[in-house]
DSSP file (Angstrom, degrees, kcal/mol; ACC not computed):
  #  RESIDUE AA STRUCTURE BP1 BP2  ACC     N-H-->O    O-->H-N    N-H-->O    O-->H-N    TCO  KAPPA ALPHA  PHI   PSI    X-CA   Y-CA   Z-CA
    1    1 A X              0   0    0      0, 0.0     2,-0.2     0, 0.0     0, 0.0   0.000 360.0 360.0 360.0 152.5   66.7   47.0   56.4
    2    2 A X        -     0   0    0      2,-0.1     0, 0.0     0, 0.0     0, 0.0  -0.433 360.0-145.0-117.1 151.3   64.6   44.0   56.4
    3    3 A X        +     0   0    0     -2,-0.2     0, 0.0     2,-0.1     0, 0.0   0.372  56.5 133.6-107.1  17.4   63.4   42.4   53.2
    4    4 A X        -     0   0    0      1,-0.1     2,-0.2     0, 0.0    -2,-0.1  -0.171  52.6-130.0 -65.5 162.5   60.3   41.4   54.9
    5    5 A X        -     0   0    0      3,-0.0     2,-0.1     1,-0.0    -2,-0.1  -0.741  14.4-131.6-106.6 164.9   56.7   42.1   52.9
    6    6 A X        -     0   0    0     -2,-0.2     2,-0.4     3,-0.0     3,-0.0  -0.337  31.6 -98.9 -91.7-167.3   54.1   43.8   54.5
    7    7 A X        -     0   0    0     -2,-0.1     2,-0.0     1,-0.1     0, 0.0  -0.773  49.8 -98.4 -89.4 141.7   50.2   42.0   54.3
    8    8 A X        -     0   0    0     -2,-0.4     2,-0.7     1,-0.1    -1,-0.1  -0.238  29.4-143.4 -29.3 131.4   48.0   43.6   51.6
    9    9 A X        -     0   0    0     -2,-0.0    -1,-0.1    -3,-0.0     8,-0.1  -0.932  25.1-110.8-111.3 138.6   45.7   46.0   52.7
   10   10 A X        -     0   0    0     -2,-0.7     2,-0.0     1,-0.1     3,-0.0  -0.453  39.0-113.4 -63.1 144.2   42.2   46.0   50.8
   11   11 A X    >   -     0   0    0      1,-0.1     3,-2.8     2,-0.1     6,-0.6  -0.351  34.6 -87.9 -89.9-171.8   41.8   48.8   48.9
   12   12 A X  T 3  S+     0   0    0      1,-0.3     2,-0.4     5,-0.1     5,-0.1   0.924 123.4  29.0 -39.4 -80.6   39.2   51.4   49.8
   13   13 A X  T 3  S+     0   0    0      4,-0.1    -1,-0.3     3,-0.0    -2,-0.1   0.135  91.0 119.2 -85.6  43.0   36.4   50.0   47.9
   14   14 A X  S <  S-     0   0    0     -3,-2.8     4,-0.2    -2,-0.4    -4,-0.0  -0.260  71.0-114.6 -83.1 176.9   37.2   46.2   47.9
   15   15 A X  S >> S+     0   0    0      2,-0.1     4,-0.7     1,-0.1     3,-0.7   0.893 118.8  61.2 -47.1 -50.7   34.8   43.7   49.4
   16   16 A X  H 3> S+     0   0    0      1,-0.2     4,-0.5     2,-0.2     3,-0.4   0.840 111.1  41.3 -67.5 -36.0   37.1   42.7   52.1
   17   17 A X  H 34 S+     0   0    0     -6,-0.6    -1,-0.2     1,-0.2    -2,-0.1   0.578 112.0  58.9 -82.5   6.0   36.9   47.0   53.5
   18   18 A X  H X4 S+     0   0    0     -3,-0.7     3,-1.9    -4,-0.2    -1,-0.2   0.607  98.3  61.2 -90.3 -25.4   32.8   46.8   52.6
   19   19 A X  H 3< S+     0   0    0     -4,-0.7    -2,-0.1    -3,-0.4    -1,-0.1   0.882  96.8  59.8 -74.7 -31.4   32.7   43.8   55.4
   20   20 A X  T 3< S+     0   0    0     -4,-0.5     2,-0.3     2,-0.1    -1,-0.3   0.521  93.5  79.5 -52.1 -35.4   33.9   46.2   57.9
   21   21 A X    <   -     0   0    0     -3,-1.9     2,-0.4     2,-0.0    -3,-0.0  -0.578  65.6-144.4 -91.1 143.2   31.0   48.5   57.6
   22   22 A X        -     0   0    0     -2,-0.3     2,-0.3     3,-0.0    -2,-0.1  -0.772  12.9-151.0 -83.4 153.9   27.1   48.2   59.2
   23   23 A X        -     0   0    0     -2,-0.4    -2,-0.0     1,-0.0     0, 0.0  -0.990  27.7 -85.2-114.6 145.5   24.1   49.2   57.7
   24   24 A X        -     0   0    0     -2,-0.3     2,-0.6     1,-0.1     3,-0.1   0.174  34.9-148.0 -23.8 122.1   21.1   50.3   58.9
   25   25 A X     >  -     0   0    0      1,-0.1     4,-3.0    -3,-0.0     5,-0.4  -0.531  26.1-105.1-106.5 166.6   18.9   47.9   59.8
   26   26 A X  H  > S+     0   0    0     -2,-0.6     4,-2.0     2,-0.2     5,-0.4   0.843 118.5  52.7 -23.4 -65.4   14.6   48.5   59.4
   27   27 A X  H >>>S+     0   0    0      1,-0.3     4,-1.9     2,-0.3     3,-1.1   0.981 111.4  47.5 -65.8 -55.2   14.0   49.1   63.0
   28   28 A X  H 3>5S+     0   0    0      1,-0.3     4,-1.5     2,-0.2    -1,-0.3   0.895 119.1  36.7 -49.9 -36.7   16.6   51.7   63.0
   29   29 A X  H 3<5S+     0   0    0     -4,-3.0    -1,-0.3    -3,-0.4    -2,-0.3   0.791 114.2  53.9 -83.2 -13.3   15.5   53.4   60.1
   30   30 A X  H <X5S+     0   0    0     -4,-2.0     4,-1.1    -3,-1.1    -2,-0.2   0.506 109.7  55.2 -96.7 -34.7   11.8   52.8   61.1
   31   31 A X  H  X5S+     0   0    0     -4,-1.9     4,-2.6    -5,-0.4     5,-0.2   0.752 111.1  44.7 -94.2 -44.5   13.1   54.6   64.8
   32   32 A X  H  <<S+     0   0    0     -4,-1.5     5,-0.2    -5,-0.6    -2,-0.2   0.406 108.1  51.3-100.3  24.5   14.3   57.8   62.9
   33   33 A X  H >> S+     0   0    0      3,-0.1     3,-4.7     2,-0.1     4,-3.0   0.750 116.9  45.5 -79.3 -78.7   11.6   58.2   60.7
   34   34 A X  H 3X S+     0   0    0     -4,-1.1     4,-1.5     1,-0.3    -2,-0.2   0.430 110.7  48.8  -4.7 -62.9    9.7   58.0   64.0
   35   35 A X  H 3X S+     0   0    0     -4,-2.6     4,-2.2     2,-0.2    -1,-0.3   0.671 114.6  49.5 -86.1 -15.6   11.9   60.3   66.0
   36   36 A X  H <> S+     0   0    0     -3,-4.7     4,-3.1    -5,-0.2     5,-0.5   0.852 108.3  53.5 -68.7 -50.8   11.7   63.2   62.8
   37   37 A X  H >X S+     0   0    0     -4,-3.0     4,-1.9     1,-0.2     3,-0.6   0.750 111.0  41.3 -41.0 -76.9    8.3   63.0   62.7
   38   38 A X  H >X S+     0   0    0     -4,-1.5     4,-2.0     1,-0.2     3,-1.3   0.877 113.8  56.2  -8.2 -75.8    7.9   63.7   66.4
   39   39 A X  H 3X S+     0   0    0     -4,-2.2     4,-1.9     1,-0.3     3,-0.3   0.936 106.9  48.4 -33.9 -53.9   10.6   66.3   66.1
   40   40 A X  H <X S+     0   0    0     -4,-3.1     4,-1.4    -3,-0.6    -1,-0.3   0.874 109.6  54.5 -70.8 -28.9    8.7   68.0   63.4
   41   41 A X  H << S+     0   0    0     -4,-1.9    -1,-0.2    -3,-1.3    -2,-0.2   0.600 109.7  41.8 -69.0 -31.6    5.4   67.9   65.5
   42   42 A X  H >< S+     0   0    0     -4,-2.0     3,-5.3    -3,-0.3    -2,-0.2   0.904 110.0  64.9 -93.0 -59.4    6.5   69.6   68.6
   43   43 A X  H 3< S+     0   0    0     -4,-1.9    -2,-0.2     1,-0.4    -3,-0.1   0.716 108.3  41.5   2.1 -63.5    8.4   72.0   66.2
   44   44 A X  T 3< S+     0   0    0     -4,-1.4     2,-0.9    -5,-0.2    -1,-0.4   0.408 103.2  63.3 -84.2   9.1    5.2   73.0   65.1
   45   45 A X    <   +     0   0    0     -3,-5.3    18,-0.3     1,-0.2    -1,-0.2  -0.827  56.7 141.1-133.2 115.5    3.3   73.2   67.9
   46   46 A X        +     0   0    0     -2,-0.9     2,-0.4    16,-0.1    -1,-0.2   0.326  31.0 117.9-132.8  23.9    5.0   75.9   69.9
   47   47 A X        -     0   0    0     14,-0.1    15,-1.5     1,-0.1    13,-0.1  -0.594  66.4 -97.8 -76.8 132.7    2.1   77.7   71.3
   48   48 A X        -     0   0    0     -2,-0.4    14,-0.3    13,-0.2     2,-0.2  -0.109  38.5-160.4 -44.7 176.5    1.4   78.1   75.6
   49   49 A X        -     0   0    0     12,-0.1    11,-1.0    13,-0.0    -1,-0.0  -0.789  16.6-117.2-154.3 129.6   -0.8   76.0   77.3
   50   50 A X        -     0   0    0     -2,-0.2     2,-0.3     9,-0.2     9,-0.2  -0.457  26.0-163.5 -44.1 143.6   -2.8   75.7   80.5
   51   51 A X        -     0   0    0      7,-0.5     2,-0.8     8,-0.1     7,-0.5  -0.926   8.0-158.3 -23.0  83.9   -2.0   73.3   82.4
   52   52 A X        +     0   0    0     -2,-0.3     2,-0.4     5,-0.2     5,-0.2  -0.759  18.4 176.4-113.3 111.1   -4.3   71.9   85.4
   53   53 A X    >   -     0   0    0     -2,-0.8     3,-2.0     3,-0.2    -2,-0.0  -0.941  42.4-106.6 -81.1  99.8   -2.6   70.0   88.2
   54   54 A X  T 3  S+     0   0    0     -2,-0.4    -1,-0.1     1,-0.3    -2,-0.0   0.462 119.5  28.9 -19.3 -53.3   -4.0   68.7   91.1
   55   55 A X  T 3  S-     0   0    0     -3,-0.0    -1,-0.3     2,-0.0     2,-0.2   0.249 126.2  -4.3 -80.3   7.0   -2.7   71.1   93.0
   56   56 A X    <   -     0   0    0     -3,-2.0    -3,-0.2    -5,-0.1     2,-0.2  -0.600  58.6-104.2-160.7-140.5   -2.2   74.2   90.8
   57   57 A X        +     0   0    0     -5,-0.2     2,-0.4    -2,-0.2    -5,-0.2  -0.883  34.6 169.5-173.5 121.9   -2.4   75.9   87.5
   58   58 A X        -     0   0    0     -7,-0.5     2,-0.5    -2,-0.2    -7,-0.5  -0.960  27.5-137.5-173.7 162.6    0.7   76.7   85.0
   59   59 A X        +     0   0    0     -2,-0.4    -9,-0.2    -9,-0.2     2,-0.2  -0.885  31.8 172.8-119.4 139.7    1.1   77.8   81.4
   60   60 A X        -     0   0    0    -11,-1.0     5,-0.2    -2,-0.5    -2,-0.1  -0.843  40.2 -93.9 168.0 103.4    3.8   76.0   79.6
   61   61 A X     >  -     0   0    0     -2,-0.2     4,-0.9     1,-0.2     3,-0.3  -0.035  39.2-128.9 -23.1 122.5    5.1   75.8   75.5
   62   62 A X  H  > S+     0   0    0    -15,-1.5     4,-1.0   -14,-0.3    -1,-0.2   0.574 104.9  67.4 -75.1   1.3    3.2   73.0   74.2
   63   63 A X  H  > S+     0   0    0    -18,-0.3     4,-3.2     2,-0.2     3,-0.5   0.959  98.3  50.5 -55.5 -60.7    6.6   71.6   73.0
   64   64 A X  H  > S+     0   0    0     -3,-0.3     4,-1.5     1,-0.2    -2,-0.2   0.817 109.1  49.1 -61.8 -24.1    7.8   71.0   76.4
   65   65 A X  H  < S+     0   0    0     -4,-0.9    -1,-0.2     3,-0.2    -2,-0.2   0.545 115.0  47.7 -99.6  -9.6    4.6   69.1   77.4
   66   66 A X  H >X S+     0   0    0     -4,-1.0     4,-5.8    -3,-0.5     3,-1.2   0.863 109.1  49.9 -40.4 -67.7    5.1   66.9   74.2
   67   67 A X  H 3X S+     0   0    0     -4,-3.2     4,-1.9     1,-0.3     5,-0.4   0.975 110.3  53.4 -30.0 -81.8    8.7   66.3   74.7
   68   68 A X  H 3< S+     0   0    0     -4,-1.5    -1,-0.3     1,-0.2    -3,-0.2   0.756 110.2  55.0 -20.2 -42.4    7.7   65.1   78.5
   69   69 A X  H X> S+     0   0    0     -3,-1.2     4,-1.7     1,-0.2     3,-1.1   0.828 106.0  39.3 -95.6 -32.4    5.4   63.0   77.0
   70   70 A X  H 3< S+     0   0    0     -4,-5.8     4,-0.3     1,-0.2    -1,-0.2   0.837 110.8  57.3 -81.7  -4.1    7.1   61.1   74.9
   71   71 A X  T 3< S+     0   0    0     -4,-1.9    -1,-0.2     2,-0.2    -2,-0.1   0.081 111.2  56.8 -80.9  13.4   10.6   60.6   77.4
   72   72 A X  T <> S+     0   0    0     -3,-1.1     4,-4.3    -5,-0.4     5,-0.4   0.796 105.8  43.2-104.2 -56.0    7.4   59.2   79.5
   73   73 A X  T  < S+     0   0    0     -4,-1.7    -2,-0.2     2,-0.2     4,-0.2   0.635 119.6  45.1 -73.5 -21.6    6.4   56.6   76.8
   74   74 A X  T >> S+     0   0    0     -4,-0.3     4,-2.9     3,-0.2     3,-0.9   0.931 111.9  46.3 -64.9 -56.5   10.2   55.6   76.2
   75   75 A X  H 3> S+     0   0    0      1,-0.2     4,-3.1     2,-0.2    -2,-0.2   0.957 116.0  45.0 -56.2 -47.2   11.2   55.3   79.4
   76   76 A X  H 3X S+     0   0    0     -4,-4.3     4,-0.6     1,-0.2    -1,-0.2   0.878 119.2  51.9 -47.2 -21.6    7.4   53.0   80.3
   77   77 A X  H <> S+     0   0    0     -3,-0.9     4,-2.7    -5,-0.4    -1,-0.2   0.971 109.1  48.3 -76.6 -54.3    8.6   51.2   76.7
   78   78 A X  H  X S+     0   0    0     -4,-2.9     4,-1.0     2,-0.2    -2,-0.2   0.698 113.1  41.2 -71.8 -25.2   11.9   50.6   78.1
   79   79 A X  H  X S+     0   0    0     -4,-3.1     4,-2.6    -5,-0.3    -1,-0.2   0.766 120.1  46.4 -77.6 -30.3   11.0   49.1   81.6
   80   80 A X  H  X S+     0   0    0     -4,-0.6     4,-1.7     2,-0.2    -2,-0.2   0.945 111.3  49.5 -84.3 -34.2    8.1   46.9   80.0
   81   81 A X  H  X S+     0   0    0     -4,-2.7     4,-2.8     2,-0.2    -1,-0.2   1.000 116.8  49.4 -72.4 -50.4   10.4   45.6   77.0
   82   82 A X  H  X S+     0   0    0     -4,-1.0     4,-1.4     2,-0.2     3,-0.3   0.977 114.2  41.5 -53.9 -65.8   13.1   44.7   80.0
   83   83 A X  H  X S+     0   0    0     -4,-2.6     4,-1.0     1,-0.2     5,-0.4   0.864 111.5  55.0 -62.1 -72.2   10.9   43.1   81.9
   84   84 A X  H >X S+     0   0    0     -4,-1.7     4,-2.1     1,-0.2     3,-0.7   0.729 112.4  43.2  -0.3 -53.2    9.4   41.4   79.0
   85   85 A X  H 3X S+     0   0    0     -4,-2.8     4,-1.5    -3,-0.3     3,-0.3   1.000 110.1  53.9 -78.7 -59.4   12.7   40.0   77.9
   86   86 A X  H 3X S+     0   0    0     -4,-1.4     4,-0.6     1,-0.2    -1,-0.2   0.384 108.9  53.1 -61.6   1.3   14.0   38.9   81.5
   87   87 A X  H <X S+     0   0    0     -4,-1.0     4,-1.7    -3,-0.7    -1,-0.2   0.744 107.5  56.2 -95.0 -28.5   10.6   36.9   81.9
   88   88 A X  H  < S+     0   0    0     -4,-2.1     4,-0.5    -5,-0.4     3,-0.4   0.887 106.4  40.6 -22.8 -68.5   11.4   35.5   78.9
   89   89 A X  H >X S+     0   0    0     -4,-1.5     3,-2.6     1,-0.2     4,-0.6   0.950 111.7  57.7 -76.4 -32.3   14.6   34.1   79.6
   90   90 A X  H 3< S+     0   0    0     -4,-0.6    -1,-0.2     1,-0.3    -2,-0.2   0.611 100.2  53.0 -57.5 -19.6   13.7   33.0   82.8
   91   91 A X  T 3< S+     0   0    0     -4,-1.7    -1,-0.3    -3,-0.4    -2,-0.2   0.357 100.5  69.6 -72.6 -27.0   10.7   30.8   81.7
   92   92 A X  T <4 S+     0   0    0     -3,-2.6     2,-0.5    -4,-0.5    -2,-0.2   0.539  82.1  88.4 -95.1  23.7   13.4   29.1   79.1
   93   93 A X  S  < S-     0   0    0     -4,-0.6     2,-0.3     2,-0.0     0, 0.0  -0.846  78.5-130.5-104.7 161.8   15.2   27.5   82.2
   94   94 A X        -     0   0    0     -2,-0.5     2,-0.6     1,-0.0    -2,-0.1  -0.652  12.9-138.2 -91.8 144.0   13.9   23.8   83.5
   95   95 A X              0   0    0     -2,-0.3    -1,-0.0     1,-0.1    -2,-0.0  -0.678 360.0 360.0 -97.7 122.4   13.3   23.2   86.8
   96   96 A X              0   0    0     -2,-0.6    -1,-0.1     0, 0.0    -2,-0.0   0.856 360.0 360.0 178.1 360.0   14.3   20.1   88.2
């Protein structure tokens, strides 16, 4: 057997095992407000709908044609913030 000591571990609620943790920051809580609310809004609206297509006609839960539209408006959010950011950086190099 060894006499050696082990290192201290912090206990549960010290500082040093609080440093360890995140918290939420705004935008994230600010993003699930967002995504309940939604949620609760297609929830409620769970009635058919017409549909008119250029080429057809077609009766569809107005949930699914919510959903659809708001994976439409991330994904357009998510290409335009990307591009956004990558003109960004590209503008901060000097040419020369």
């Amino acid at each position: 057997m060894s006499d050696e000591v082990s290192p201290e571990r912090p206990a549960a609620g010290s500082e040093l095992a609080k440093q360890g943790e995140r918290s939420l920051s705004p935008k994230q809580v600010g993003s699930a407000a967002l995504v309940a609310v939604v949620a609760v809004f297609a929830v409620l609206n769970l009635q058919d709908v017409t549909m008119h297509w250029i080429v057809g006609t077609t009766h569809t839960p107005l949930i699914v044609l919510i959903a659809f539209c708001v994976l439409v408006g991330v994904a357009i959010g998510y290409v335009v913030g990307r591009r956004t950011r990558a003109e960004g950086r590209g503008s901060s190099k000097k040419s020369g």
